[in-house]
Every structure is written in structure tokens, then in C-alpha cells.
N, C-alpha and C positions, 0 to 999 in steps of 0.2 A: 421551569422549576425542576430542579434534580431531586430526587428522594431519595437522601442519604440514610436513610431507615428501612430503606430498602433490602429485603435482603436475596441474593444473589446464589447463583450453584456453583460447585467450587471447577465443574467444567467449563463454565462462561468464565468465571476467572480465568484460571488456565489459556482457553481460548485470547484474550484479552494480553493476556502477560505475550504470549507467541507472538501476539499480531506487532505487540512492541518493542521485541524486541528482531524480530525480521524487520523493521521500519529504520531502527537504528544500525544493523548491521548493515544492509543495503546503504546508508549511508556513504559508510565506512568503504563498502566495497565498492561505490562508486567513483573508487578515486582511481583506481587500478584499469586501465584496457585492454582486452582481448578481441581475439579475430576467431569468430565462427565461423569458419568455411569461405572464406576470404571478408565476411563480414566484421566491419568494426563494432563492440559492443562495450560494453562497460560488465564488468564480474557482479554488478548488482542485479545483472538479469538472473544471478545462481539462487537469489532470495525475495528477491520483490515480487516476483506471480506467487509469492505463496501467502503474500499480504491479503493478495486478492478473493486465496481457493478459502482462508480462515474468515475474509469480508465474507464471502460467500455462504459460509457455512454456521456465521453467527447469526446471519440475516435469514435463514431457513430455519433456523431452532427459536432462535430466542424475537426473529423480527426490526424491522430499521429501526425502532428507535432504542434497540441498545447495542447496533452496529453504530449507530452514531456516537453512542458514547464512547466506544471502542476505538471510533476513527478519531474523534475529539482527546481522547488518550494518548493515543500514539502520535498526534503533532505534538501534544504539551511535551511529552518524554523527550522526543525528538530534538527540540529548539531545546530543551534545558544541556541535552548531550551535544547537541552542536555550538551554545552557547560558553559550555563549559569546557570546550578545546579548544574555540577561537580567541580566549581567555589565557587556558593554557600555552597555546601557541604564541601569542602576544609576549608571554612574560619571559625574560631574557635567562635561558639558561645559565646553569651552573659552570665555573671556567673548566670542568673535568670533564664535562659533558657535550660530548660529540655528535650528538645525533639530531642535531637540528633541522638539518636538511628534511629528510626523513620525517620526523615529527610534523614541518610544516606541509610538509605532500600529501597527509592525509587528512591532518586536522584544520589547515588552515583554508578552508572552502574559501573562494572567492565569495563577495557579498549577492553577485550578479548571479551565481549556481545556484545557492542558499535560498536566497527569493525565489527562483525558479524551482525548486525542489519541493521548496514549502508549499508553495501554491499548487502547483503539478497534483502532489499529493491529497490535499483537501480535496480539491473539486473531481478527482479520476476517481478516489474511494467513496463519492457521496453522488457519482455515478453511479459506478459500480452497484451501490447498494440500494440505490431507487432503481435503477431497473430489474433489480434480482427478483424485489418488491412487488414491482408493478407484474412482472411477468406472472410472479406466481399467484397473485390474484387473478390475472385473464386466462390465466391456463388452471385454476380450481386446483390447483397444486402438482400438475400434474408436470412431466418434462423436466426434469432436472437438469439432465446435461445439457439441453439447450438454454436453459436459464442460466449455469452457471457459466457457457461459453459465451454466451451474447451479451450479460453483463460484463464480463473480462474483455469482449472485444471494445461496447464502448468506453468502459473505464481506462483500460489501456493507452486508448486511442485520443481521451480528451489529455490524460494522464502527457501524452510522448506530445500532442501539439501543442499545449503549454510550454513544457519543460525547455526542448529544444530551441525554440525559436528565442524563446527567454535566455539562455543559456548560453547560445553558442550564433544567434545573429550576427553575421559581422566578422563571423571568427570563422564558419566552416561556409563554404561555397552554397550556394538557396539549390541548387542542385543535389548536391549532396546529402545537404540536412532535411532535404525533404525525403531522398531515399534512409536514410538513417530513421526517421521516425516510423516510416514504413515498414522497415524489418524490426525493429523493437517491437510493432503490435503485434505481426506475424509471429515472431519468433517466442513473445511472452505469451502469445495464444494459446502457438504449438504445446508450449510448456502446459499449460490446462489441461490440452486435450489428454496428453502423454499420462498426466498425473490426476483424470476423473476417475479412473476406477476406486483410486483409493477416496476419493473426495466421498464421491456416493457411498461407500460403506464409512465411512465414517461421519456422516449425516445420519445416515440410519442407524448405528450404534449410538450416537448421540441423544436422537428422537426419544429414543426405548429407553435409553436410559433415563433423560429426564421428562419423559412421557409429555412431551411438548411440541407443539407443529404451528408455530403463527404465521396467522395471516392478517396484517395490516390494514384491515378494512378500517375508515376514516380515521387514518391516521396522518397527524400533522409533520407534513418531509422538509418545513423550516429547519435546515442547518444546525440554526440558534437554537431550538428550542432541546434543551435537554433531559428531559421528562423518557426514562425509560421504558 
């Protein structure tokens, strides 16, 4: 049961609106590839670890079950924006309009990446935020950078051997795509570590400000269940 009567702080908004639209840009930007130091990657690694550090930092203030509504947000926006370019892509431009090409490059996701992107993402962010969870129950709140690195490692990690295998089976050498999923968790890790100082002060400015610290004790981590 969701309690739309609920009322909410306009930073967990905030929070919420970032997380979706880093979900959607990553999208977008995972159309584009680049080489990191002779590694092949995709430009979505410039935004998707930061899905993870705001997973991370709703799931410290506010608690999983309104990261979940958070993560349950960000697929609905998601499918409706990639819905509504595979839509636009479909429709047969205008005889002035030259840039179809182009148009389809970004917007037109194969169906096979789509599925694979979708799912990738549910189960790596409902990762991610059960372990953040669980961690900071067993550890009495204590260790943050280690919670927030070891939830991003295995969120990452279920996140890249979905995705991949889904995605690009068939198409990139079993060799290869298993080194490729390997430096994506490495390298969106790395990303964490580089960018925790700012995490931590902005979980503690968060805390203070909305004088709130949960801890999930008998709380139900059904997916489905949307009760914040």
C-alpha cells in the first residue's frame, strides 16, 4: 500500500527528481562509446555511479522503503522516456528533415538492450539498497564508506552481469564481455571511492538538516511492496 497522504521533505524530493533524471540521462548516454585508457566503456559510466552514491544516500536518511519508491520512480520515468522515442523514432519524418540517421542512433534502443537495461537496473538498485540496509543494521550505523562502497560493488556487479550478457551475447566474444563487465564494476567503483568525500558530507548535512537517521529494523524488502 503506498500512502499518497503522505507527506514527504522537499530534500527527499529533490533527491528523487536527481536519481531520475541521472537514470534517464545515462540512458541516453549509453548510446555513445569511449575508451578509458585503452578500455571500451560506454559515456553512461559519466552518470550512472551517481544513481548509486543518491541510492545510497536516500537509503541512509530516509531508509529502503523510500529508496524503493525512489528506484520504482526512476524505471516508471524511464520506460515512459524510452517509450516515447521508440515512438518518436518509429514515426516517419518530415520530407525537410534530415536527421534521421542521428535521431535513430540514440533513440532507437534495440529491444534486446532495452530489456536488458531495464532489468540490469531494477535488480542492481534493489541490490544496492538491501545491502546499504542490511549493512547498516549489522554495523549499528557505524562505517559508512564501507557501506556505501560494498553496496555499489554488489549493485554494480549484479547490475554489469545482467546487463551484458543480455545485451551483447552473441555479438561481443564470452572473453571479452566478461572482461568488459569486470572493468565497468571496477571502474564505477573507482568512481565511489573518488567521489565519497562529498557523499559523506552530504549525508551528514542531510541528517541535521532533516534530523533523521533510519534504521530499517523489521522492515519488509519485498520489491512489491510499496509502503514508504
Amino acid at each position: 500500500m503506498i500512502y499518497l497522504k503522505e507527506k514527504v521533505s522537499i530534500l527527499f524530493m529533490l533527491f528523487g527528481m536527481l536519481f531520475c533524471a541521472c537514470i534517464i540521462t545515462a540512458t541516453i548516454l549509453e548510446t555513445k562509446q569511449i575508451d578509458v585508457g585503452g578500455i571500451g566503456v560506454t559515456c553512461g559510466l559519466l552518470v550512472f555511479p551517481i544513481s548509486y552514491i543518491i541510492n545510497d544516500c536516500v537509503c541512509e536518511v530516509w531508509g529502503y522503503g523510500k529508496a524503493r519508491i525512489v528506484i520504482w520512480s526512476g524505471f516508471a520515468l524511464n520506460f515512459f522516456f524510452v517509450l516515447l522515442g521508440a515512438l518518436s523514432d518509429a514515426l516517419p519524418g518530415a520530407p525537410y528533415w534530415h536527421n534521421e540517421e542521428g535521431f535513430h542512433a540514440i533513440f532507437g534502443l534495440a529491444p534486446r538492450i532495452a530489456l536488458a537495461s531495464f532489468i540490469a537496473f531494477l535488480v542492481g538498485s534493489f541490490v544496492n539498497a538491501y545491502v546499504m540496509s542490511r549493512m547498516k543494521i549489522s554495523s549499528k550505523g557505524r562505517h559508512f564508506p564501507l557501506r556505501a562502497i560494498m553496496s555499489t560493488v554488489y549493485g554494480e556487479s549484479v547490475d554489469s552481469i545482467i546487463f551484458f550478457p543480455i545485451a551483447f551475447y552473441g555479438v561481443i566474444p564470452n572473453k571479452d564481455l566478461m572482461l568488459l563487465i569486470l572493468w565497468q564494476v571496477i571502474l564505477k567503483t573507482l568512481y565511489e571511492v573518488v567521489v565519497l568525500p562529498v557523499t559523506m558530507r552530504v549525508v551528514k548535512a542531510v541528517k541535521k538538516i532533516e534530523d533523521k537517521d533510519t534504521y530499517d529494523h523489521g522492515m519488509d524488502y519485498n520489491v512489491f511492496h510499496l509502503n514508504g
